[in-house]
N, C-alpha and C positions, 0 to 999 in steps of 0.2 A: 504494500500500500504506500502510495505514495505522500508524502508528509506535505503539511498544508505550509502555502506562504506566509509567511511573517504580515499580521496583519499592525502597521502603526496605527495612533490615533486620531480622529477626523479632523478636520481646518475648524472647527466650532471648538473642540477642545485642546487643540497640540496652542504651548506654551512657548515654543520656538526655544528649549531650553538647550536644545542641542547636542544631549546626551547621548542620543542612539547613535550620534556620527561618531561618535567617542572612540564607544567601546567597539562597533563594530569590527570582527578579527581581520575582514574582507576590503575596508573601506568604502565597503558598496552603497554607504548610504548618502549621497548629496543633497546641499536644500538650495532650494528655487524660490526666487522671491512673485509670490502670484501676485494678483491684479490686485488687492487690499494693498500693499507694499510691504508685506510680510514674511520671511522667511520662511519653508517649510520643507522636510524632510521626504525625498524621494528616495526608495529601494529598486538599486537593477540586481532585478531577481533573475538577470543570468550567472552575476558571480554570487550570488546571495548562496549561502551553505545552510542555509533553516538554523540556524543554532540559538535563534529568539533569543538573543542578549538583547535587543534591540529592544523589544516587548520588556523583558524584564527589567531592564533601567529607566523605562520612560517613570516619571511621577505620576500620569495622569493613569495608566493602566495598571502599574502595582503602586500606590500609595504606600507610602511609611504611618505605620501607625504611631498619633502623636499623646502620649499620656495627659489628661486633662488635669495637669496641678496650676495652680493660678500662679502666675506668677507674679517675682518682685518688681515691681517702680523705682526707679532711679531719675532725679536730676542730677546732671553735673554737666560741665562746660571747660572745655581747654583755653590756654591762652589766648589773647583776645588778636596774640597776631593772627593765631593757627585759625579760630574760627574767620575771620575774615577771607580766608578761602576756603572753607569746610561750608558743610551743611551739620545738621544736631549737633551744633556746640561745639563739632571737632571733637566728638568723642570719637569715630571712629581712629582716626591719624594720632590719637594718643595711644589706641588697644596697638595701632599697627606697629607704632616705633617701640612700643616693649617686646612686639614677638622677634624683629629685625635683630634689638639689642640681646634676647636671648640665643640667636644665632639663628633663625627661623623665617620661613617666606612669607609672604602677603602674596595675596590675590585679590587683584579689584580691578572695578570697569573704569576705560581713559578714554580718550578723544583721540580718533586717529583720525586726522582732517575733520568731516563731518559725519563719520561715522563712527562707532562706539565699539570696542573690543575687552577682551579683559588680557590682564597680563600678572606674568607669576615675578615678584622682584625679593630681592633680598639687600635692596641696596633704600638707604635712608631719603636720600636728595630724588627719587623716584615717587616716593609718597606723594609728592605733589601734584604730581599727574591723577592721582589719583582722588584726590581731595574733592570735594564740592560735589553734584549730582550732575547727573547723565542721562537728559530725558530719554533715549532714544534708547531702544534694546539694543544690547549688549551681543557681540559676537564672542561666546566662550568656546568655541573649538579647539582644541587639543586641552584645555586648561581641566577638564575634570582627570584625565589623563597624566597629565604632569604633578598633579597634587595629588592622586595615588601613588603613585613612584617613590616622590619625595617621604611620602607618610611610611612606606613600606622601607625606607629605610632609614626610619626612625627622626624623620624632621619636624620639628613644628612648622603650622604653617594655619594661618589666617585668611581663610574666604570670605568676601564679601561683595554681597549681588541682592537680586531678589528673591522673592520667597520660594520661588517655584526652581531657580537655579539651585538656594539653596539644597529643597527638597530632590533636586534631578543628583546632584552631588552627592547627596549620605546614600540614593540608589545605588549611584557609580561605588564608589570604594566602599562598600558591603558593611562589613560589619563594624562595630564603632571603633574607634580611635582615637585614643587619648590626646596626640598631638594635632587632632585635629579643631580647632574653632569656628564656630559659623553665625556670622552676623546679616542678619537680613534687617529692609526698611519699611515702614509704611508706607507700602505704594499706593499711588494713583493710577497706574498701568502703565503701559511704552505706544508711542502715537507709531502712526504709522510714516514711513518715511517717504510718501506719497508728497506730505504735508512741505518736503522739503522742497519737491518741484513747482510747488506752486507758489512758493514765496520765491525762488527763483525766477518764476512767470512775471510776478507781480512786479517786484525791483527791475527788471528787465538784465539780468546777470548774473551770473554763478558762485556759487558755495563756494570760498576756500576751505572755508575752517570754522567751526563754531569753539567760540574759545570760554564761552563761558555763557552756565543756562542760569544762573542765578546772580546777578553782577551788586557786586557791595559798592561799589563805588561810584557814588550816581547820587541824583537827586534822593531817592527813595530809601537809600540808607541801609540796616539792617534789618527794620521789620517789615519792609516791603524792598525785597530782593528779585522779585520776579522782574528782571531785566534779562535780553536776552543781549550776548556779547559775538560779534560775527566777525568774520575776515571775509572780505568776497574779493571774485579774481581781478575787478581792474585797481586794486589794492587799498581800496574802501574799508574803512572799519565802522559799524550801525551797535549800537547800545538800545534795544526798542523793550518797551514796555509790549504786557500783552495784546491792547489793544493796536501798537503800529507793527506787528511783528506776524505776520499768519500763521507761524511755526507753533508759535509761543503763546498766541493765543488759543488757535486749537487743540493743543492742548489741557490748556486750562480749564476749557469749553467738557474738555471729557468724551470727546463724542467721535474723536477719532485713535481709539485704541483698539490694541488686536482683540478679538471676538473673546478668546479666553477670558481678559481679563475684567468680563461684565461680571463672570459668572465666576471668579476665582475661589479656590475650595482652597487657599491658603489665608485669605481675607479673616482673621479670627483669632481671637485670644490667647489660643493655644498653639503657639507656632514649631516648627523643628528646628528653628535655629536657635543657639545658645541663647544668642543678643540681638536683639530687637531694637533699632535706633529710629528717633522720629524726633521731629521740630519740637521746643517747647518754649518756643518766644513771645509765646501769647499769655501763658500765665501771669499771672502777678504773684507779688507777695515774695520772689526774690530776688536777692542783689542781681547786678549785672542785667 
């Protein structure tokens, strides 16, 4: 009898986590960005060998089951140079410069022109690539793969992404691991990158670079950071609020993210990641 295909998950549920490209032994899995402007994972099931790793890693078809204990609250906040390019306080680029200082990697998402990757570093003056948020989904191909390596020979090392990469990650490297840490955020979703041509339409010219999705340095200050920081190619630099920005305000708008994430089954109290980082500059009642 012959063994059935490798079936992934539909475009209504896949998370573009990009796990199954991972692990596959074959590399037979590619992703294509369809008409939504969204990455998604294709199997050529002539080199495909059925060995459903691919099924077995995905989060959406084997979920990790997540213990319901409530967890702790924490404020706190880093230097006030460090948060002026962080997002939450700059708690994350403090967790990250002690795993570095222990001898240990980071993993987190950068800007590569105007597209969005993640990358594994061990070196300090890289952290700042990494700082501050990254609306736009994140390319982690090869990265769940490089942080089992490292883990299986006894490295520490710091992920941090969204909930559902989190959750595609502890699929990938199986069973738990001490050296391992995993910090996810309160997301709003990842727009599609549709949104990018159109604001190229608009301006009447091309992307270089988005340098920056949250800008402190502007009229708007710290509590109203939503500036959008650009480089375009006839060597132009634009600082646009949501409203003169189409990127940046459809985003905000909410109404251009990938189909997952209306329905996200990580949206919720109980999460798989260690640490859970989110804004809290709205409260009152303490310093700073």
């Amino acid at each position: 009898m012959e063994r059935r295909k490798p079936h992934l998950t539909n475009l209504k549920e896949c998370t573009g986590c990009r796990a199954c490209g991972d692990i596959c032994p074959k590399a037979c899995i590619s992703f294509i960005e369809g008409k939504d402007g969204f990455a998604y994972p294709t199997i050529d099931y002539e080199a495909c060998i059925k060995c459903y790793s691919c099924e077995q890693v995905c989060p959406v078809i084997c979920p990790k089951k997540k213990e319901k204990t409530k967890p702790k609250a924490y404020a706190a906040w880093a230097s006030k140079e460090v948060r002026k390019k962080s997002a939450s306080g700059g708690v994350f680029y403090a967790l990250a410069l002690q795993v570095i200082e222990d001898g240990g990697y980071v993993a987190g998402a950068v800007f590569d022109g105007y597209k969005v990757k993640h990358i594994i570093t061990s070196k300090v003056e890289e952290l700042e690539r990494i700082q501050g948020t990254q609306y736009f989904q994140s390319n982690t191909s090869g990265v769940y793969k490089e942080i089992k390596r490292l883990l299986c020979e006894g490295v520490k090392v710091l992920f941090s992404g969204t909930s559902c990469q989190v959750a595609a990650l502890l699929n990938y490297v199986g069973k738990d691991h001490k050296n391992l840490v995993t910090v996810d955020l309160i997301c709003f979703g990842v727009p599609s990158s549709l949104t990018i041509n159109a604001e190229e339409r608009i301006r009447g010219k091309k992307l270089k670079r988005i340098i920056s999705n949250r800008d402190k340095n502007h009229e708007g200050g710290w509590r109203n950071a939503y500036f959008m920081t650009c480089e375009w190619d006839d060597g132009t630099t634009t600082v646009s609020s949501p409203k003169q920005s189409f990127m940046l305000g459809s985003f905000c708008s909410g109404k251009v993210m990938r189909n997952s994430c209306y329905h996200c089954p990580y949206k919720t109290l109980y999460r798989q990641a260690d640490l859970t980082i989110g804004d809290y500059h709205c409260v009152k009642g303490y310093d700073e």
